[in-house]
Structures are given as C-alpha cells and as structure tokens.
PDB file with SEQRES, HELIX, SHEET and CRYST1 records, atoms N, CA, C and O in Angstrom:
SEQRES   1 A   67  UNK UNK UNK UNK UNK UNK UNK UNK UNK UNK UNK UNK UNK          
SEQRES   2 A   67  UNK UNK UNK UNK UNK UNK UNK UNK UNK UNK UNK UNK UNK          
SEQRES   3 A   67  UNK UNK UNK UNK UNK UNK UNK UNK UNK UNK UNK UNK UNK          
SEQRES   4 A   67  UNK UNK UNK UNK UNK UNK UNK UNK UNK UNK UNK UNK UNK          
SEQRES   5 A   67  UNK UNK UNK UNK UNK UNK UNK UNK UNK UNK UNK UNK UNK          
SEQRES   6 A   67  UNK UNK                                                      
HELIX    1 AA1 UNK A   13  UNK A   35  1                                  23    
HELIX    2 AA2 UNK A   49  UNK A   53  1                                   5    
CRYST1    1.000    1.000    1.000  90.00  90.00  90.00 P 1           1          
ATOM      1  N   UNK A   1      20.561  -7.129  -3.032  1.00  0.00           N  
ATOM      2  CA  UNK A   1      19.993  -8.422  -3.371  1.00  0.00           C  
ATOM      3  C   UNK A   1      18.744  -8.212  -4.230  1.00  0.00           C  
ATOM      4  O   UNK A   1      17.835  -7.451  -3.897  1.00  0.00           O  
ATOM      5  N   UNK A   2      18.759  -9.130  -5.663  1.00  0.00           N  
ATOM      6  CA  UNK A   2      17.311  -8.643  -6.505  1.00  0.00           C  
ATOM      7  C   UNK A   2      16.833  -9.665  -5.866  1.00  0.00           C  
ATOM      8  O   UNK A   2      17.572 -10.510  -5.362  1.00  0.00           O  
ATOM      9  N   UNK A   3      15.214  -9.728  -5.794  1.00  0.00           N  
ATOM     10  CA  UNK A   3      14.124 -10.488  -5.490  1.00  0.00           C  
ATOM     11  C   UNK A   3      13.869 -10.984  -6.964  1.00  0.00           C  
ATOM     12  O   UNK A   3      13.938 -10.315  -7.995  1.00  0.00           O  
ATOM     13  N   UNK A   4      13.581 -12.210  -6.826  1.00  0.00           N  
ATOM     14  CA  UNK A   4      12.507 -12.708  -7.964  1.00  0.00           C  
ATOM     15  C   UNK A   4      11.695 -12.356  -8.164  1.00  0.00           C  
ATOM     16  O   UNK A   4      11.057 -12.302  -7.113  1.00  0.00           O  
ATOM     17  N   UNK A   5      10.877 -11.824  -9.336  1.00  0.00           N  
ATOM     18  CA  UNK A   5       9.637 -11.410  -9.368  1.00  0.00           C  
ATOM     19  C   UNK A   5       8.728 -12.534  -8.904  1.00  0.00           C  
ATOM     20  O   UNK A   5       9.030 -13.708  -8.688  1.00  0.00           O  
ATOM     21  N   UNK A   6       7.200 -11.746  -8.767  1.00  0.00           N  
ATOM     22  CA  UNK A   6       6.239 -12.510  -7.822  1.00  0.00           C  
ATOM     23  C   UNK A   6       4.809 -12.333  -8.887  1.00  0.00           C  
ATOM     24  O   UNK A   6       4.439 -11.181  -9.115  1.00  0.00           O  
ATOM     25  N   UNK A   7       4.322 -13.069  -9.284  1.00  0.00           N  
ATOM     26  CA  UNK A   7       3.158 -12.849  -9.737  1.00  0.00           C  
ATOM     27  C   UNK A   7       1.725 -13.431  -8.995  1.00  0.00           C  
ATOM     28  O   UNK A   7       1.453 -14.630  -8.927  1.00  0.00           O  
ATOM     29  N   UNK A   8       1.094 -12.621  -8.599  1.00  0.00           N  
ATOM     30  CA  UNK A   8      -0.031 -12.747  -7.949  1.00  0.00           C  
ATOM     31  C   UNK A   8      -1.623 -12.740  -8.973  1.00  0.00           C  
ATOM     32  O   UNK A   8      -1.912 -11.937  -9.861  1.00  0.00           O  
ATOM     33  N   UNK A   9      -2.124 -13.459  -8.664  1.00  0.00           N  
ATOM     34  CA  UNK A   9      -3.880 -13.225  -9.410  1.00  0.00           C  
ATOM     35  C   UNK A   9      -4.798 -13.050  -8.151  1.00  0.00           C  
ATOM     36  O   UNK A   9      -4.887 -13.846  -7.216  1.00  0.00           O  
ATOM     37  N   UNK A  10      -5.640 -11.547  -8.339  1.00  0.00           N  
ATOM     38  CA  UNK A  10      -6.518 -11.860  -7.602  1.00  0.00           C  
ATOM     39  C   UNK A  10      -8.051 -12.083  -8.359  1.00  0.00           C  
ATOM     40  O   UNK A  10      -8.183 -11.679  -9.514  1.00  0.00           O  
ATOM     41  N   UNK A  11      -8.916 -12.583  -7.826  1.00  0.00           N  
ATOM     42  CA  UNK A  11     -10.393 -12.698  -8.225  1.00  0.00           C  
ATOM     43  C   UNK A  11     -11.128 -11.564  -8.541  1.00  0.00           C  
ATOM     44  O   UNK A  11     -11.932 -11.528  -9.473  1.00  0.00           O  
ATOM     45  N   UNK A  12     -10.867 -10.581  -7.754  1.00  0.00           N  
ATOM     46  CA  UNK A  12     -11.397  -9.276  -7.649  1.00  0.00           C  
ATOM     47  C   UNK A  12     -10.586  -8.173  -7.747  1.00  0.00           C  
ATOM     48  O   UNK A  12      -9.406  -8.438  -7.515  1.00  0.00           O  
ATOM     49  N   UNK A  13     -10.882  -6.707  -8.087  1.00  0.00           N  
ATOM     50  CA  UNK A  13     -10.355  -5.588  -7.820  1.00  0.00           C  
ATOM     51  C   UNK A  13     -10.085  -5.297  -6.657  1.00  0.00           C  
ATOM     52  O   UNK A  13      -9.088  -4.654  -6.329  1.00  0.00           O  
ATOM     53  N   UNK A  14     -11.232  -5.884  -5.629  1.00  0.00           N  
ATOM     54  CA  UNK A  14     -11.212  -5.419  -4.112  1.00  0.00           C  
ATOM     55  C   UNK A  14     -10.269  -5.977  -3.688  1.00  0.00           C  
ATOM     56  O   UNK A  14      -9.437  -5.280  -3.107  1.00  0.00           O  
ATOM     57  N   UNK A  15     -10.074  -7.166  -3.785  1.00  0.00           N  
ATOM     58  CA  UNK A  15      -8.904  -7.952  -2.755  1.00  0.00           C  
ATOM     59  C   UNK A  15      -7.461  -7.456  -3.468  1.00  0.00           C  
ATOM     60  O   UNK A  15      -6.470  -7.330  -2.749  1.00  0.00           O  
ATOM     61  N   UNK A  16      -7.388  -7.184  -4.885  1.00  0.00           N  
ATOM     62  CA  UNK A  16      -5.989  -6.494  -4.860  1.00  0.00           C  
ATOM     63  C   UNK A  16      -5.885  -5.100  -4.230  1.00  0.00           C  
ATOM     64  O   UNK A  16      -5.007  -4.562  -3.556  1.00  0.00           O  
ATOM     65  N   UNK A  17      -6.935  -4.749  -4.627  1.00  0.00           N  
ATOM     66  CA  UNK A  17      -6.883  -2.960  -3.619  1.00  0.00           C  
ATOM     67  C   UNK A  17      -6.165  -3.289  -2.270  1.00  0.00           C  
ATOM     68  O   UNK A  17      -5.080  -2.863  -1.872  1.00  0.00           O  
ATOM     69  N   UNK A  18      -7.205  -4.319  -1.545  1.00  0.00           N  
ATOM     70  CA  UNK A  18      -6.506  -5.017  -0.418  1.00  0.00           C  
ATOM     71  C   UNK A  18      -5.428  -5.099   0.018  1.00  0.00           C  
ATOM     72  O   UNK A  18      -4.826  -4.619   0.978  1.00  0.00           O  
ATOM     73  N   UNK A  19      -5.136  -6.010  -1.077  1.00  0.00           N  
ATOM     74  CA  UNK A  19      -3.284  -6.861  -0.917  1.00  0.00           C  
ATOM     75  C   UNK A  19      -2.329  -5.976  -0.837  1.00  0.00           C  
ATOM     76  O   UNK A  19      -1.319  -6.088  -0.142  1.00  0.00           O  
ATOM     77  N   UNK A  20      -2.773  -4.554  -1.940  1.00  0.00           N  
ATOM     78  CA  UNK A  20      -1.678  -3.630  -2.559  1.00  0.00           C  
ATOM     79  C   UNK A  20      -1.158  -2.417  -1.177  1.00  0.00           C  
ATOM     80  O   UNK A  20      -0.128  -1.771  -0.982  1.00  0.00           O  
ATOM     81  N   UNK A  21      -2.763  -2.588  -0.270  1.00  0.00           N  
ATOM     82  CA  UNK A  21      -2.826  -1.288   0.261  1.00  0.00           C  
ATOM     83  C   UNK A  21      -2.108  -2.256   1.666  1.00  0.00           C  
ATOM     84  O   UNK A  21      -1.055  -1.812   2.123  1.00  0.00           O  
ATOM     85  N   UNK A  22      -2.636  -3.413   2.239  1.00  0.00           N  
ATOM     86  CA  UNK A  22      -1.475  -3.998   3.172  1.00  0.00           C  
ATOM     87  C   UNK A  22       0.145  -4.007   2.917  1.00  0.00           C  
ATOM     88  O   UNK A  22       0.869  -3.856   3.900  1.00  0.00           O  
ATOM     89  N   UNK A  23       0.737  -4.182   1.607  1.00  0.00           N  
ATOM     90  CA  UNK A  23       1.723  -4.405   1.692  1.00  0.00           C  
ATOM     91  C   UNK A  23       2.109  -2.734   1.305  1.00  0.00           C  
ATOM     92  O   UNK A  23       3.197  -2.589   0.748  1.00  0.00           O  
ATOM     93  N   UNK A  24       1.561  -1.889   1.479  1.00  0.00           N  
ATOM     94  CA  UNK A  24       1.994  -0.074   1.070  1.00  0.00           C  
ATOM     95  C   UNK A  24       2.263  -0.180   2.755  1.00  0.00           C  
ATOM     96  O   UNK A  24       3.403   0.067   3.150  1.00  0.00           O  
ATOM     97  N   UNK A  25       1.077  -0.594   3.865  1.00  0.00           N  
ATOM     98  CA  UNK A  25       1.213  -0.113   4.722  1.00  0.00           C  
ATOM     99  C   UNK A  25       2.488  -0.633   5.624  1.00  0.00           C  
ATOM    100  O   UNK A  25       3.098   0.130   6.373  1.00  0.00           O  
ATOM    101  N   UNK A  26       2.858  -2.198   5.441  1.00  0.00           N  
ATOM    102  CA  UNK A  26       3.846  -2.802   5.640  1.00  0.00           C  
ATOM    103  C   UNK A  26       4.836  -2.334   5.335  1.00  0.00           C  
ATOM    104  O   UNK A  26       5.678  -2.754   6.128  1.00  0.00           O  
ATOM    105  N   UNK A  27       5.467  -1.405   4.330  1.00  0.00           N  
ATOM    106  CA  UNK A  27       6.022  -1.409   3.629  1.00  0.00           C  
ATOM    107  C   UNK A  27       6.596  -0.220   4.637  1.00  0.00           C  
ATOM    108  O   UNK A  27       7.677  -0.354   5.211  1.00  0.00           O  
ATOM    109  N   UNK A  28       5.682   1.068   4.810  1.00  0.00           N  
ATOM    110  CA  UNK A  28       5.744   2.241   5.330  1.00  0.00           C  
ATOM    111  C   UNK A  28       6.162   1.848   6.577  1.00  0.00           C  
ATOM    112  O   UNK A  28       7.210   2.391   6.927  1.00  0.00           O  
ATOM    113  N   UNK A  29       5.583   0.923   7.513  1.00  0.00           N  
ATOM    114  CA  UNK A  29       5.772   0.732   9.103  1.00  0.00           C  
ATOM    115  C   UNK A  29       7.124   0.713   8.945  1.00  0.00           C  
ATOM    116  O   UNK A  29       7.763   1.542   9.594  1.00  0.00           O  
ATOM    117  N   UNK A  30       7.890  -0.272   8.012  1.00  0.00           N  
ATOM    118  CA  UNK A  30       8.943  -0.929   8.277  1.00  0.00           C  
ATOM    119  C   UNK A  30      10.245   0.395   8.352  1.00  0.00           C  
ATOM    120  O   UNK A  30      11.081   0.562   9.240  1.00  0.00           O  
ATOM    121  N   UNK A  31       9.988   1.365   6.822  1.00  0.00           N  
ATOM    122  CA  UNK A  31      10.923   2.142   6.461  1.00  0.00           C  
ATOM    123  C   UNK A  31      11.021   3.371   7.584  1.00  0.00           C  
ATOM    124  O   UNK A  31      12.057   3.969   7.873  1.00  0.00           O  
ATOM    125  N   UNK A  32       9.463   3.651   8.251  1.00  0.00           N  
ATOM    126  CA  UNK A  32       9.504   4.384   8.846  1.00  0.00           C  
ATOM    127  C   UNK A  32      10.536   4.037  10.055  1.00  0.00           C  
ATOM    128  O   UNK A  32      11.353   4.934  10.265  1.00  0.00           O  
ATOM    129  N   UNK A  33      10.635   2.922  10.862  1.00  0.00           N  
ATOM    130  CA  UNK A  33      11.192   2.231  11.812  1.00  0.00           C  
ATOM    131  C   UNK A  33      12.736   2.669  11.212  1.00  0.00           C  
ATOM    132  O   UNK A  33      13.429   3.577  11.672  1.00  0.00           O  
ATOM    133  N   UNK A  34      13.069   1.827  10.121  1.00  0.00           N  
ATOM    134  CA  UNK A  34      14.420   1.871   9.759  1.00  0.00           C  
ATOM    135  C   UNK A  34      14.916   3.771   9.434  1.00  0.00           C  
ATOM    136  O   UNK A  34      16.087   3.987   9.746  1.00  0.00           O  
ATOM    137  N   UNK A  35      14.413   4.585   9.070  1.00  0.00           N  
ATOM    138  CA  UNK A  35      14.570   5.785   8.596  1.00  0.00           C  
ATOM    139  C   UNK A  35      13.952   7.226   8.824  1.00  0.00           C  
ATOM    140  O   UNK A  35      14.123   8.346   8.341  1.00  0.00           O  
ATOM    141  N   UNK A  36      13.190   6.680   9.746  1.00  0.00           N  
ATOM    142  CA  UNK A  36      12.401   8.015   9.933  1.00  0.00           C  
ATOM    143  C   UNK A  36      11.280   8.447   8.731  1.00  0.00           C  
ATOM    144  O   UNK A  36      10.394   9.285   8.901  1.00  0.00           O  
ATOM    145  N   UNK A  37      11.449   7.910   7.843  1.00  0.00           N  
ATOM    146  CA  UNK A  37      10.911   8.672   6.640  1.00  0.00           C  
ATOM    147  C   UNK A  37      10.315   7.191   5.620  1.00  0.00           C  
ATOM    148  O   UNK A  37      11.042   6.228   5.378  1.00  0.00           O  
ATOM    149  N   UNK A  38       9.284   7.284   5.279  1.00  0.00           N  
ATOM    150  CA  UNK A  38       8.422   7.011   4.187  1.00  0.00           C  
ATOM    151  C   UNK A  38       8.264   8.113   3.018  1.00  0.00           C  
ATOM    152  O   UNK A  38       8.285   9.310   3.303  1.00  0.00           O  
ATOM    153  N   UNK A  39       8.098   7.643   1.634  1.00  0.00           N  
ATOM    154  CA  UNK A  39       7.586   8.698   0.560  1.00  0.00           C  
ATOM    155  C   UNK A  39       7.183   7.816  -0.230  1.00  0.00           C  
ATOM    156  O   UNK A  39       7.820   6.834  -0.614  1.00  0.00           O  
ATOM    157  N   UNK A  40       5.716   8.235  -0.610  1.00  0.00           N  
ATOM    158  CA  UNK A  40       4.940   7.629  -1.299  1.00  0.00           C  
ATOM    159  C   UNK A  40       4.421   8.539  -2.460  1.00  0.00           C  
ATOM    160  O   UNK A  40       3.904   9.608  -2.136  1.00  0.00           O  
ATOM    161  N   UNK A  41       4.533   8.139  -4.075  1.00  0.00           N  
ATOM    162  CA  UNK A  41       4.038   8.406  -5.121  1.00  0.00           C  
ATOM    163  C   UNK A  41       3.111   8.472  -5.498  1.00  0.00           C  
ATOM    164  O   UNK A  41       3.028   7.415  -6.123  1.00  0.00           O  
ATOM    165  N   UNK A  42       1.837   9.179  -5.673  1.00  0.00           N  
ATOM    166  CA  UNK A  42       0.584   8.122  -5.944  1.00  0.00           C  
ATOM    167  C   UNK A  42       0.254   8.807  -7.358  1.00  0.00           C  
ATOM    168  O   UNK A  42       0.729   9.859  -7.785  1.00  0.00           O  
ATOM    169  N   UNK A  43      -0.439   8.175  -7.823  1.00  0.00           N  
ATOM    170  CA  UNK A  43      -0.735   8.235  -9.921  1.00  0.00           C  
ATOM    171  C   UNK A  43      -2.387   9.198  -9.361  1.00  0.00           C  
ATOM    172  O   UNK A  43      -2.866   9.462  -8.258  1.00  0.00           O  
ATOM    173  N   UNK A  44      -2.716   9.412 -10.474  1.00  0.00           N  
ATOM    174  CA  UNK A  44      -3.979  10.758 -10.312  1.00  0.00           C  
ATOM    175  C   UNK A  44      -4.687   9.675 -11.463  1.00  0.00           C  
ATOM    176  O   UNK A  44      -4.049   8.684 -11.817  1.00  0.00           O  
ATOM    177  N   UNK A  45      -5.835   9.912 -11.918  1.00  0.00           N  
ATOM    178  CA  UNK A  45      -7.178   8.596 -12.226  1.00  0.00           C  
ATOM    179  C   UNK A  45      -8.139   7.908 -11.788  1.00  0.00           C  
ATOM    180  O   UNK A  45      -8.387   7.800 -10.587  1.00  0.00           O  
ATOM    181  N   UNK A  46      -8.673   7.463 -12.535  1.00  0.00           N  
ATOM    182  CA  UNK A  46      -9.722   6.461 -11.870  1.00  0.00           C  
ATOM    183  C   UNK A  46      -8.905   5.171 -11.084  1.00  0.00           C  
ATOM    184  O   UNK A  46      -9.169   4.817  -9.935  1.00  0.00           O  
ATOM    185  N   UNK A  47      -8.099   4.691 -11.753  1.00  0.00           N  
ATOM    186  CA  UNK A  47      -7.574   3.217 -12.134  1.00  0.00           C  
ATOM    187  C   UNK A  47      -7.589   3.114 -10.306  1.00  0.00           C  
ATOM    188  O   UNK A  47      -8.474   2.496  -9.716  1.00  0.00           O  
ATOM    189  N   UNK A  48      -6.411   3.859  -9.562  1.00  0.00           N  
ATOM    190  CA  UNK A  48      -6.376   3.155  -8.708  1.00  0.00           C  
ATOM    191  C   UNK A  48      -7.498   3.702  -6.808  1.00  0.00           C  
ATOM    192  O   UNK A  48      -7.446   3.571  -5.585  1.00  0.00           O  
ATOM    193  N   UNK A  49      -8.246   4.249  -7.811  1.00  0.00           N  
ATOM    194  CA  UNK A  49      -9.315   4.362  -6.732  1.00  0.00           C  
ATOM    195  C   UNK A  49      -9.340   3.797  -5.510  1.00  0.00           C  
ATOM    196  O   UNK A  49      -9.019   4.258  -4.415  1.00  0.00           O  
ATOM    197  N   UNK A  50      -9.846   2.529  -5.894  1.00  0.00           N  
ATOM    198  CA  UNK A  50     -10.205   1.508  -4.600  1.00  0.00           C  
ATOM    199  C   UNK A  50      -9.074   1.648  -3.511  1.00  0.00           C  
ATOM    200  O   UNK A  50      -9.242   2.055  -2.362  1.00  0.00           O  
ATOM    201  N   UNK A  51      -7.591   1.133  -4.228  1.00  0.00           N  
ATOM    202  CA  UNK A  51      -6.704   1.335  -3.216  1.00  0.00           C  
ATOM    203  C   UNK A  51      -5.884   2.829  -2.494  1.00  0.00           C  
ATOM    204  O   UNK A  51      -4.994   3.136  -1.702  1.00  0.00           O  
ATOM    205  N   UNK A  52      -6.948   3.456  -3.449  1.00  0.00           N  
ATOM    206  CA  UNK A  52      -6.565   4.363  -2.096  1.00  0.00           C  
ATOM    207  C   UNK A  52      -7.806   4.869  -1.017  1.00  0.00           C  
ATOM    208  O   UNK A  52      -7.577   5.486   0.024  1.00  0.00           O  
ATOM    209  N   UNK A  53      -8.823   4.569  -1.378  1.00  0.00           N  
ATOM    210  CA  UNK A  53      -9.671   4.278  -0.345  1.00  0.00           C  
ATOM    211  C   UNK A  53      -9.415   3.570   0.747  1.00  0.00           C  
ATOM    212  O   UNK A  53      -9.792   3.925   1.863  1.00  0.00           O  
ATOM    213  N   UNK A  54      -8.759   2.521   0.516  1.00  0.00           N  
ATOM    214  CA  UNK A  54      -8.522   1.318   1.323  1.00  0.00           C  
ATOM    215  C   UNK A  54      -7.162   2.253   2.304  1.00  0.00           C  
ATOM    216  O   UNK A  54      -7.207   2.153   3.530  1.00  0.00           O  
ATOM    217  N   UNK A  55      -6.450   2.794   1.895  1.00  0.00           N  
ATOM    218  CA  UNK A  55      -5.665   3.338   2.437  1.00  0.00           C  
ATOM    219  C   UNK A  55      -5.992   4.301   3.565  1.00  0.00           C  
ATOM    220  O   UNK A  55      -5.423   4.422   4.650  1.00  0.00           O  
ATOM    221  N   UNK A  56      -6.770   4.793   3.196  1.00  0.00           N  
ATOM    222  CA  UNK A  56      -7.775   6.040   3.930  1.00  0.00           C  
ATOM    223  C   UNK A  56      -8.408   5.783   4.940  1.00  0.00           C  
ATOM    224  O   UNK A  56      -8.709   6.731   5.665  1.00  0.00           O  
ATOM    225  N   UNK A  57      -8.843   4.329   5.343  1.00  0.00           N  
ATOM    226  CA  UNK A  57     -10.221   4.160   5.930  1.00  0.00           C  
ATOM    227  C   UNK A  57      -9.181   2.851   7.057  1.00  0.00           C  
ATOM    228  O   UNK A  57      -8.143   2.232   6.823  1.00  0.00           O  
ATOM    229  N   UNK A  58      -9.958   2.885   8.076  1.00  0.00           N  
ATOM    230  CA  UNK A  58      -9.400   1.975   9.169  1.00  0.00           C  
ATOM    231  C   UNK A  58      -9.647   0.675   8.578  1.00  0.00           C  
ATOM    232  O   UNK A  58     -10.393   0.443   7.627  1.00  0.00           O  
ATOM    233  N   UNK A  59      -8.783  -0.340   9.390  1.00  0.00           N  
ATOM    234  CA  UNK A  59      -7.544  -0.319   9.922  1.00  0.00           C  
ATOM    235  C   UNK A  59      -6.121   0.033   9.013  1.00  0.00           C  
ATOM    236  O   UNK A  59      -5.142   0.475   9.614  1.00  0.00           O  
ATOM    237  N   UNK A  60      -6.082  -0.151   7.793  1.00  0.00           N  
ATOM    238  CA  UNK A  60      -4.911   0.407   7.767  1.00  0.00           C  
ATOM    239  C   UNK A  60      -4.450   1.940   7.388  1.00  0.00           C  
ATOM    240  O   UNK A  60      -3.371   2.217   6.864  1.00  0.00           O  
ATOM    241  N   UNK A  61      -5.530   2.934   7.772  1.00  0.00           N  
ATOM    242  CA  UNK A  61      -4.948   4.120   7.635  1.00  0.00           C  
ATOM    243  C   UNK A  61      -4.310   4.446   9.659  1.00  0.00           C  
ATOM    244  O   UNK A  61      -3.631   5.318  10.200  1.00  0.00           O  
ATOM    245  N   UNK A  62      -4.776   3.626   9.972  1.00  0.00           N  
ATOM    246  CA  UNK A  62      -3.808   3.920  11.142  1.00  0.00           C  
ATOM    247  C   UNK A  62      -2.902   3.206  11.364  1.00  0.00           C  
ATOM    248  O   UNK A  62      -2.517   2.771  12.450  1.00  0.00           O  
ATOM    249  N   UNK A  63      -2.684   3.115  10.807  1.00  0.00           N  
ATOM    250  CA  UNK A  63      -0.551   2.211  10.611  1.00  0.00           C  
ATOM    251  C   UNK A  63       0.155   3.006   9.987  1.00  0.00           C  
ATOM    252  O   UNK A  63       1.386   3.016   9.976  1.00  0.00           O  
ATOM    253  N   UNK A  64      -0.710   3.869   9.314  1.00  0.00           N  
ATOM    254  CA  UNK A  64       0.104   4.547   8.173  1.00  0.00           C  
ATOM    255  C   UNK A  64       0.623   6.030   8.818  1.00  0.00           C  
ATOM    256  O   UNK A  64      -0.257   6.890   8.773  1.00  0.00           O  
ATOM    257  N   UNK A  65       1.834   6.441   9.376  1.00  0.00           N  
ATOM    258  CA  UNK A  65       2.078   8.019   9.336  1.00  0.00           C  
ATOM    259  C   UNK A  65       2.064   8.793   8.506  1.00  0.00           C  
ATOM    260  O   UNK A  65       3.040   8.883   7.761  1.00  0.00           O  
ATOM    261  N   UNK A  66       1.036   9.554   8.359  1.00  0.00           N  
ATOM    262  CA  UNK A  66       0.673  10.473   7.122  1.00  0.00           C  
ATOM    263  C   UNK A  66       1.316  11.970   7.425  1.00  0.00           C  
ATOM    264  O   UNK A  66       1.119  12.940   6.694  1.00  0.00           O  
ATOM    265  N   UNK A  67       1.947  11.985   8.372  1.00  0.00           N  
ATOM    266  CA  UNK A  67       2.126  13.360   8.488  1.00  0.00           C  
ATOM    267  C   UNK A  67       3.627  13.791   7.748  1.00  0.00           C  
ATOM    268  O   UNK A  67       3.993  14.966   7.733  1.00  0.00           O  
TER     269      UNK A  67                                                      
END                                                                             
C-alpha cells in the first residue's frame, strides 16, 4: 500500500529535530516488535546534528535498542 505523501512545516529546526527523532523512535519500537531487527542509516555533516542529539539524550534514547 503507497501512502500519500505528507508535508509538514515546522517553525523551528528544534521541533523538526523533534518530530523526526519521535517518529525514528516509533518507527524502531514498532519494527523491532514485528522483526527483531531495526537498521538505521545515518548521513555524516552538520545538517542533521540536532536530530541526532535528540536521539541520544532521554527520553527517546531509551526506546531506542541500540545494541
């Protein structure tokens, strides 16, 4: 099934860091449940800094199985 695309605006960098890094972690709970397994890509740069900070730091680096 394709999804419609979704276009979002946020006000800030922070709250998309936010949005991006809730729905990574959502994303992970779920697959992990269904599969055992999450794999995540991440890009090397400045650009996406924030959200991976946000990733790192409680509450949602403990949702996240990093191992």
């Amino acid at each position: 099934m394709i999804k419609k695309p979704e276009i979002r605006s946020y006000p800030s960098l922070s709250e998309l860091s936010l949005d991006a890094a809730e729905f990574i972690a959502e994303l992970a709970e779920a697959k992990i449940r269904e599969r055992n397994i999450f794999t995540l890509v991440l890009s090397g740069g400045s650009t996406p800094r924030q959200l991976y900070e946000k990733l790192a730091r409680q509450p949602i680096s403990k949702r996240i199985n990093w191992q």
